[in-house]
C-alpha positions, 0 to 999 in steps of 0.5 A, a space after each residue: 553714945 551721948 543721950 542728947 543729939 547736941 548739934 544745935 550749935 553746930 547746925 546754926 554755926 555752919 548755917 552762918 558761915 555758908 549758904 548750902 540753899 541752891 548750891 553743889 555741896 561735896 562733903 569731905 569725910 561725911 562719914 554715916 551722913 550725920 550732917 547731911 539729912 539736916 543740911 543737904 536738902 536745900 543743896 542741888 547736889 550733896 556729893 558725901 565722899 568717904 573713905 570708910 566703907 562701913 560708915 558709907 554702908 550706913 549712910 547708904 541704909 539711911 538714905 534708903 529708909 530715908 530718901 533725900 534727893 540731893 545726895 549721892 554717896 561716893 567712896 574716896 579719899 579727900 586727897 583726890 576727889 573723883 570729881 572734875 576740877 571748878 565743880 562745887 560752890 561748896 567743900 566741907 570738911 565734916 570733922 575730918 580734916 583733923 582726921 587725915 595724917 598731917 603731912 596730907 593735911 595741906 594736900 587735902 585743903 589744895 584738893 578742896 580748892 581744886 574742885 571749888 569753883 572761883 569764889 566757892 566756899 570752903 567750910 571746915 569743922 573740928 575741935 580746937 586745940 583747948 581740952 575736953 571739959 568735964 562738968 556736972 550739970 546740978 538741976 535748980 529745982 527738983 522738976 527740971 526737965 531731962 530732956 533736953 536740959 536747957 543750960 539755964 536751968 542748971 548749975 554747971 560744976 567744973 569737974 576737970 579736963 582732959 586730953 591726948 597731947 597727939 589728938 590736940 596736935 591734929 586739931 592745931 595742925 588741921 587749923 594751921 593747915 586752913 591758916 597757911 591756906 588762906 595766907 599769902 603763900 598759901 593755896 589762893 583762899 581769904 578767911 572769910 569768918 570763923 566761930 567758935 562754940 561749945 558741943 556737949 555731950 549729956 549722960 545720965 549715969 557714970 556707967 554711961 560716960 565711962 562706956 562712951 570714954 572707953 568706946 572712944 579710948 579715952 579712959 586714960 586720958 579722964 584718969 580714975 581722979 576725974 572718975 571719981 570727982 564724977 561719982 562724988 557729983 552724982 552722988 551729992 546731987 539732990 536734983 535731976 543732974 547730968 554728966 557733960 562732956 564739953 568739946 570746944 569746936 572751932 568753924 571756919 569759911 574761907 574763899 577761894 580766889 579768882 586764878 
């Protein structure tokens, strides 16, 4: 795992695209509830909705130790909701919309739609369809902080880039799946602002990028080429450095319309 949460970005994007204070937020594919304890407190109802039992067990062991009063965890699958038709002013896909099979990715958007009420907000994050980036981050001076590492205290050394051509092909479709959404033939939404930032993953040690690749079945795709350039970079460093993991990340609002 990475060493560093890296969500800083992430939580003021989505903060900028949509106003969760006061409103009834249904989380798509909320997984072990990442985004939900810094996001849902404001929230009248957060309903978190997944359909990984293990994922839900886990952010069911949080909300135990963690009590959070808007939120509720219900185990389903995004392409129909349990829920009532015009019920939420918010639907956020949480890094999952990529994540179901193309041909259900257009239906789970129409079924967002469906649960939103007139002029409720549909939210949605995933990674772009541009490759992972690999960087050496090369402290400037010998007592610079490792934790976290602010960017600009560090020289950043492009390493490489990597990335299966079938994971990008779900990032270009899921993003298509918005677009034909919010097009005039699409399923009555506008775009309302989109933004695109970087997410980082820090790791100190190349034992822990390579057990973080294969953990996630990336080996192959980084190639013992890119390994190497990162040894080599570690190895020459004379200050405190990181490897970083740079996953470009793309967050949309779109609104739906009146009937």
């Amino acid at each position: 795992m990475p060493l560093i949460d890296p969500g800083d970005n992430e939580l003021a994007t989505l903060r900028a695209l949509g106003d969760f204070a006061g409103r009834r937020v249904i989380e798509i594919g909320a997984g072990d509830g990442r985004l939900a304890w810094p996001l849902a407190a404001q929230a009248v109802l957060w309903l978190a909705v997944d359909n990984d039992r293990a994922e839900l067990r886990a952010a069911a062991d949080d909300l135990r130790d963690h009590p959070l009063q808007p939120l509720r965890l219900v185990e389903s699958d995004g392409q129909a909701l349990p829920v009532t038709a015009a019920s939420f002013d918010l639907a956020f896909f949480t890094w999952s919309l990529c994540c179901v099979p193309r041909e259900g990715m257009p239906r789970a958007v129409a079924e967002a739609g469906r649960v939103l009420r007139a002029g409720g907000l549909l939210l949605d994050i995933h990674p772009t369809a541009d490759p992972m980036r690999l960087e050496a981050w090369l402290a400037l001076t010998p007592g610079a902080s490792r934790n976290p590492p602010a960017p600009g205290n560090y020289q950043r050394q492009a390493l490489g880039s990597f990335a299966s051509s079938d994971t990008l092909d779900d990032f270009r479709a899921a993003s298509a799946a918005l677009a034909a959404a919010s097009s005039a033939a699409g399923s009555g939404f506008s775009p309302v602002r989109s933004e695109t930032f970087d997410y980082p993953y820090f790791f100190e040690s190349l034992d822990e990028l390579t057990d973080y690749l294969e953990a996630n079945e990336e080996m192959d795709q980084a190639g013992d080429d890119l390994l190497e350039r990162a040894l080599q970079a570690l190895s020459a460093a004379t200050t405190p450095a990181w490897l970083v993991l740079v996953q470009p990340v793309v967050a949309t609002s779109l609104r739906k319309l009146s009937p």
